[in-house]
C-alpha positions in Angstrom: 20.6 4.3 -32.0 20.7 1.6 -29.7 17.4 -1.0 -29.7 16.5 -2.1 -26.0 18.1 -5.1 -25.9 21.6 -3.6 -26.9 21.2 -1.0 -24.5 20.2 -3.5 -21.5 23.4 -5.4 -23.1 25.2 -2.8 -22.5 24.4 -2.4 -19.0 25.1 -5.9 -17.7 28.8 -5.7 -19.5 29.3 -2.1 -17.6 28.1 -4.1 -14.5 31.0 -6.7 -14.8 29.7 -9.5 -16.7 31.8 -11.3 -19.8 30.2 -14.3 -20.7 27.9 -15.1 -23.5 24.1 -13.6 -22.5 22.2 -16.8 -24.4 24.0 -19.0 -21.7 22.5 -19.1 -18.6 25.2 -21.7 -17.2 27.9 -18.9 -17.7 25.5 -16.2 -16.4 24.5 -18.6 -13.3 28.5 -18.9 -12.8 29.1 -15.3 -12.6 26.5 -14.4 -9.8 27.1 -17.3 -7.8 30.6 -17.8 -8.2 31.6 -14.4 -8.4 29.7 -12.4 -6.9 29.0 -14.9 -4.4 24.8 -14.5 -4.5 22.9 -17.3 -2.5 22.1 -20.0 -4.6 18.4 -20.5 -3.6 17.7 -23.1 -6.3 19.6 -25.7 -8.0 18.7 -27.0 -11.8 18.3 -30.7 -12.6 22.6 -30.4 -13.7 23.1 -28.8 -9.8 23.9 -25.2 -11.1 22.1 -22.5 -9.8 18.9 -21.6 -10.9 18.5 -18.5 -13.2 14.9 -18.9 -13.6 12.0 -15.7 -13.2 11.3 -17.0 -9.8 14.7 -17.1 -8.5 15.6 -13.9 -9.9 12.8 -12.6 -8.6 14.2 -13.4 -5.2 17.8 -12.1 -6.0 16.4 -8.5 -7.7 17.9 -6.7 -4.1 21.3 -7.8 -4.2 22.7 -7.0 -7.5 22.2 -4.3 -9.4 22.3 -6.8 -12.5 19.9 -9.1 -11.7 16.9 -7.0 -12.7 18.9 -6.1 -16.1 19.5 -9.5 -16.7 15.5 -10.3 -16.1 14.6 -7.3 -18.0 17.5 -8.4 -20.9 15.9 -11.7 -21.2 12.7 -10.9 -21.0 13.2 -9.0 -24.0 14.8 -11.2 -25.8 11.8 -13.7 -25.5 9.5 -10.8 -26.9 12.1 -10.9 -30.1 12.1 -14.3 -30.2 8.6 -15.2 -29.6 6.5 -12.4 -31.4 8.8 -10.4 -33.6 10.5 -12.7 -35.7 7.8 -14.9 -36.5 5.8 -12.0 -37.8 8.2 -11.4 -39.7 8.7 -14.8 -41.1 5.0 -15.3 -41.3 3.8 -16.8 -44.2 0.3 -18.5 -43.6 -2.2 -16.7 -41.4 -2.2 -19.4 -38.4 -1.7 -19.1 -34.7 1.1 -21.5 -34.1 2.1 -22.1 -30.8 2.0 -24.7 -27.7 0.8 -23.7 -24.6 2.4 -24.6 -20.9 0.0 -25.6 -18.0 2.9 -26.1 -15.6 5.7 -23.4 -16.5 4.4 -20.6 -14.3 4.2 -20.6 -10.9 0.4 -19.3 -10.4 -0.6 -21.7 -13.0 -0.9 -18.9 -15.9 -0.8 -20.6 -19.1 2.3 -19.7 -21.0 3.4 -20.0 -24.6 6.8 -21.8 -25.7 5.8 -20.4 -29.6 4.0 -18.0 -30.5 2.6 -16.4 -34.0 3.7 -17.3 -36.8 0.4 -14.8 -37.4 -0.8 -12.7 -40.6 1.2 -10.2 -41.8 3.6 -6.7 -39.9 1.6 -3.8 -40.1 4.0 -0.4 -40.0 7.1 0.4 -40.0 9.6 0.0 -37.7 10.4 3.3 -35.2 13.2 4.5 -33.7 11.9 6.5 -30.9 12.1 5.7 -27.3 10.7 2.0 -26.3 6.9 2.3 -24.7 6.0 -0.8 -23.8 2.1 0.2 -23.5 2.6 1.3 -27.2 4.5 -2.0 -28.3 2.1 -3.7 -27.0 -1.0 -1.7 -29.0 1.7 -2.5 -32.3 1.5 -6.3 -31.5 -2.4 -6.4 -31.1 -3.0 -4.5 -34.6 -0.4 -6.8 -36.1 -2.5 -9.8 -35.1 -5.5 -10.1 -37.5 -8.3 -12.3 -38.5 -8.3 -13.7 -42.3 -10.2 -12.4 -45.0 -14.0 -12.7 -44.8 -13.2 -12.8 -41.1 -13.1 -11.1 -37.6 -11.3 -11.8 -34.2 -13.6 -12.0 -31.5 -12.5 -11.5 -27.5 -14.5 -12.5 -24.2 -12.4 -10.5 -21.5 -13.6 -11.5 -18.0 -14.7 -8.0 -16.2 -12.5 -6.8 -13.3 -12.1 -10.3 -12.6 -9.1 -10.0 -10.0 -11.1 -7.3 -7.7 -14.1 -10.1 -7.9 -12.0 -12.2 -6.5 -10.4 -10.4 -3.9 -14.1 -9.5 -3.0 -15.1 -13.4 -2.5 -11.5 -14.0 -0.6 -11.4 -11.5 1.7 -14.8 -11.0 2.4 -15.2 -7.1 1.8 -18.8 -6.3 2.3 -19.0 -3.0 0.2 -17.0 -5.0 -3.0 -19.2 -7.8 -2.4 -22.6 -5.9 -2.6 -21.2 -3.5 -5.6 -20.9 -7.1 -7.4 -23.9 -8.8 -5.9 -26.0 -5.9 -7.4 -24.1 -5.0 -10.2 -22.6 -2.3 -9.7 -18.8 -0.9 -11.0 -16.3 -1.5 -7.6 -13.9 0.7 -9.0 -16.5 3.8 -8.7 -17.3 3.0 -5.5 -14.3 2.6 -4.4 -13.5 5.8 -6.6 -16.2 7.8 -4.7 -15.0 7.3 -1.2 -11.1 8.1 -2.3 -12.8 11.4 -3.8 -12.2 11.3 -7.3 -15.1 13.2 -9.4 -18.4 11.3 -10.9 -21.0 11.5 -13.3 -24.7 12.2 -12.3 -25.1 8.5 -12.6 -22.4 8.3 -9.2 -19.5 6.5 -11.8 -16.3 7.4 -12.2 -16.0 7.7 -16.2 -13.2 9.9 -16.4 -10.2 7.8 -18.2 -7.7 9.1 -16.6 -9.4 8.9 -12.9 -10.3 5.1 -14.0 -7.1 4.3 -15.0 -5.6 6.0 -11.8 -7.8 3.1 -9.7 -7.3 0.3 -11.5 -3.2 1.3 -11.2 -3.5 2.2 -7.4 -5.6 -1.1 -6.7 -3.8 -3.8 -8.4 -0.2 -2.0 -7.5 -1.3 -1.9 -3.3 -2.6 -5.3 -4.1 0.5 -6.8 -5.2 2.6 -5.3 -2.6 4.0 -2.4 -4.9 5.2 0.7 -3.1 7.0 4.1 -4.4 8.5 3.6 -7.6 6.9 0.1 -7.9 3.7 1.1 -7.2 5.0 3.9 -10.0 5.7 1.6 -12.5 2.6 -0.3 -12.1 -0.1 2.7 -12.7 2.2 3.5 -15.9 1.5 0.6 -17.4 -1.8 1.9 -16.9 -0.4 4.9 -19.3 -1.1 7.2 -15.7 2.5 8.9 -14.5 2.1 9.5 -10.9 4.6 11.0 -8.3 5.8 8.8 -5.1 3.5 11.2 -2.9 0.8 10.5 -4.9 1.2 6.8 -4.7 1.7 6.8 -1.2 -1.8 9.3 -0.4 -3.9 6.9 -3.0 -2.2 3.8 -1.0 -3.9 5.6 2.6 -7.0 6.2 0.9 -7.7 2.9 -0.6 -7.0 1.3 3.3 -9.1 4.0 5.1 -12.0 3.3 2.4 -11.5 -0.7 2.4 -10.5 -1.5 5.8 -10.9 -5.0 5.7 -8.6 -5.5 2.5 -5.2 -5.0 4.7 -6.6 -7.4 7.2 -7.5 -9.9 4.9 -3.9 -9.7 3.3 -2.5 -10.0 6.9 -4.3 -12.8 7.5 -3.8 -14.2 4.7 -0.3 -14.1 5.1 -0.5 -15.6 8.6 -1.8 -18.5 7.3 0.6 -19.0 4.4 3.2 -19.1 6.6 1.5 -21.6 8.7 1.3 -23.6 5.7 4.6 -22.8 3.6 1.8 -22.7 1.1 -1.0 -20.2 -0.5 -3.8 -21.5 -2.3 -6.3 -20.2 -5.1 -9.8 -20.4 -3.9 -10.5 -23.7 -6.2 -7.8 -25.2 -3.3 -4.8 -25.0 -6.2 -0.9 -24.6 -4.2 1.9 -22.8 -4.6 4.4 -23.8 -2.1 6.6 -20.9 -0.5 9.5 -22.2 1.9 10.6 -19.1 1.7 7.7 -17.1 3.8 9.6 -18.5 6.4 13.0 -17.5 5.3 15.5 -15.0 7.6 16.7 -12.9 4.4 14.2 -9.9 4.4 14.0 -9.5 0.4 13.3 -13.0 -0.8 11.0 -13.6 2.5 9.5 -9.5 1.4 9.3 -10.9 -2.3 7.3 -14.7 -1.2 4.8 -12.6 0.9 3.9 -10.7 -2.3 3.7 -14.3 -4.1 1.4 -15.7 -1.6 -1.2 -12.6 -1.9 -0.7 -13.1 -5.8 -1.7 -16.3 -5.8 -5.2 -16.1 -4.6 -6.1 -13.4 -7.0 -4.0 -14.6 -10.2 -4.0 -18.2 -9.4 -7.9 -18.3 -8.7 -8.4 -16.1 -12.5 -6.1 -19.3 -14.2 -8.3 -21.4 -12.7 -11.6 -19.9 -14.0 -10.1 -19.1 -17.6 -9.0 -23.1 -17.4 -12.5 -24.3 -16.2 -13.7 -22.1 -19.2 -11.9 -23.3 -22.0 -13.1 -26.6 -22.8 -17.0 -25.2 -22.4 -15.4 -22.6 -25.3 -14.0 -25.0 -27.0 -16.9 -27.1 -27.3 -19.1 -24.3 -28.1 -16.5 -22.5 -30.9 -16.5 -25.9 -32.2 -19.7 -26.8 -32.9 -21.0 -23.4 -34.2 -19.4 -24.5 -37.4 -18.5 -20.3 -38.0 -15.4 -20.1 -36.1 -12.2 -21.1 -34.4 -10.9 -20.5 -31.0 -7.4 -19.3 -31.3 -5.9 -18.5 -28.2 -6.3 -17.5 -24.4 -4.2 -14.8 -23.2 -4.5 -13.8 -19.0 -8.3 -13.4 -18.7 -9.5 -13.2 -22.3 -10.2 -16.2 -24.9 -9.2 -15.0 -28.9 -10.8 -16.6 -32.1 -12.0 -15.8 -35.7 -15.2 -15.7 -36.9 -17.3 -15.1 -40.3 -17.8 -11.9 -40.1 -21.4 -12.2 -40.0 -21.6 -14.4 -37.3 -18.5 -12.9 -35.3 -20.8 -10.9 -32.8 -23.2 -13.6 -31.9 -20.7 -16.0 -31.4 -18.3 -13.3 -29.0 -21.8 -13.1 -27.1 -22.4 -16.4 -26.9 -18.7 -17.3 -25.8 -19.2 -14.7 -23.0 -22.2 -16.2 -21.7 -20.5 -19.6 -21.5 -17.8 -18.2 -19.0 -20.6 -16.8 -16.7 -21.8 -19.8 -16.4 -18.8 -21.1 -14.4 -19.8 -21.3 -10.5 -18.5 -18.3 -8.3 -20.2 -16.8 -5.2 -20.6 -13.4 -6.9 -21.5 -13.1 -10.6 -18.6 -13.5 -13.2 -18.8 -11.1 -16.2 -17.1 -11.4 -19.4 -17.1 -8.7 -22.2 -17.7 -9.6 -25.8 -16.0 -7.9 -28.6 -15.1 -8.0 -32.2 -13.0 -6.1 -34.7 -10.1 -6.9 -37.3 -7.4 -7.0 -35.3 -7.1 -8.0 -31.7 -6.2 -4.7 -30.7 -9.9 -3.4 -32.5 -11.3 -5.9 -30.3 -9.9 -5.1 -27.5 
């Protein structure tokens, strides 16, 4: 049976290409030379860009650029986490992080662990990437004697959609501490508890899915694929009613993105609300996908962009405070959460007090981050 990677391989040959897939110059070649694709970008050596951002741009025009994107991405999970696990020898996170790589500012990772040892065995059923994912996290454990800790900021993208667009309802559910996604869950009729909260998994999953795919721009099978990565299958009249409902229940949320948009235009720029820019010339360009594809950039920015900012105004405070416990280590940050180790008896205090170092960080509404702690990263998840 074929693994992912062969069978995406296999795809991009059926679709015409010859060339070696680990060189980008020969795949650059074939879509801009061949198949005559606008070259949007140009690299340092004056080839066309194959970069995330430009294929991004170019997903609409050829059937192989989102193999190709999905082929390489991959490839990078293979590279990156597989294979060192594999090789792994010492229990150590060994890696380098990137401040610059990623266009929102998301710290990325040019190696990662060479961390503790594989845990099962490997299946040959159908790739789930929700369930790959669960296989890395309980792969990645804390030393003997030890536990991982996790802070994970708390619906921190919706807080920050609240602040940006001004929402009244959002912002009083997180003045007074209240759950957004329950209120919002209420008004699009999904069922509560006696305590007015939507606690049903599946309904909560179903939100968050419906929220952050409208919020990114998703629709149909976009909007699809993003509530199954919240493990929810729903159909493209689904998506589209829950789309309706959220605007009729948070009216000023499609204003605010239309305004927001206005003035990104204005500016060839977005910004995170800490005044961070991503420039995007190509808000104003005339070709409908990659001008479709910057709008959705410039509302990601303020949300995604704005979290980078708080997890990066939060790390040195967690570094300093990891550090001078004495009882742990800090390991990693990945998105919205900061990893470490800790002796197991002081694991839990020092997840708490990590936690209430991020809240400390200065936001109009309160920030929350969640402490945990378990054996693996996926128990502390």
């Amino acid at each position: 049976e074929l693994t992912k990677e062969q069978q995406l391989e296999s795809a991009i040959r059926y679709l015409g290409f010859t060339g070696s897939l680990s060189s980008s110059d020969q795949f650059a070649a074939w879509i801009y030379g061949v198949l005559g694709l606008p070259m949007l970008k140009k690299t340092a050596t004056g080839r066309g860009a194959t970069d995330k951002h430009t294929l991004e741009n170019l997903m609409q025009l050829h059937p192989a650029i989102p193999v190709y994107k999905e082929y390489k991405k991959t490839l990078s999970m293979r590279v990156k986490f597989t294979e060192p696990m594999l090789r792994a020898n010492k229990p150590e996170l060994v890696y380098s992080l990137n401040q610059t790589s990623t266009r929102t500012g998301r710290l990325s990772a040019s190696a990662i662990p060479d961390e503790h040892e594989r845990k099962g065995k490997k299946r040959n059923e159908g790739f789930n990437i929700q369930q790959f994912t669960y296989e890395v996290r309980k792969a990645i454990e804390a030393p003997d004697g030890e536990l991982m800790w996790a802070a994970d900021q708390s619906q921190v993208e919706p807080r920050i959609v609240a602040v940006a667009s001004q929402d009244p309802k959002m912002l009083d559910d997180y003045r007074n501490g209240r759950d957004a996604y329950s209120s919002l869950g209420i008004q699009m009729g999904f069922p509560v508890n006696n305590e007015g909260r939507v606690v049903d998994p599946v309904a909560r999953k179903t939100l968050k899915g419906i929220f952050l795919g409208w919020l990114y721009g998703a629709k149909g099978i976009k909007m699809q694929e993003t509530a199954r990565m919240q493990g929810i299958e729903l159909s493209l009249a689904e998506c589209q009613k829950y789309a309706a409902d959220l605007e009729r229940a948070r009216p000023r949320l499609p204003a605010w993105k239309a305004e927001t948009l206005a003035e990104a235009r204005l500016n060839g720029a977005a910004f995170s609300l800490f005044g961070r820019r991503r420039l995007l010339p190509e808000l104003n360009y005339a070709n409908p996908d990659i001008r479709e594809a910057a709008e959705r950039e410039a509302i990601n920015m303020i949300p995604q962009g704005t979290s980078v900012d708080v997890l990066k105004m939060g790390l040195p405070r967690v570094h300093r405070l990891v550090k001078s416990s004495g009882v742990g280590k800090n390991r990693m940050p990945i998105h919205d959460e900061n990893l470490g180790t800790a002796q197991e008896k002081h694991a839990e205090e020092l997840a708490y007090a990590v936690a209430e170092e991020m809240a400390k960080i200065e936001f109009e509404i309160p920030l929350v981050t969640e402490p945990k702690i378990g054996k693996s990263w996926f128990d502390a998840k």
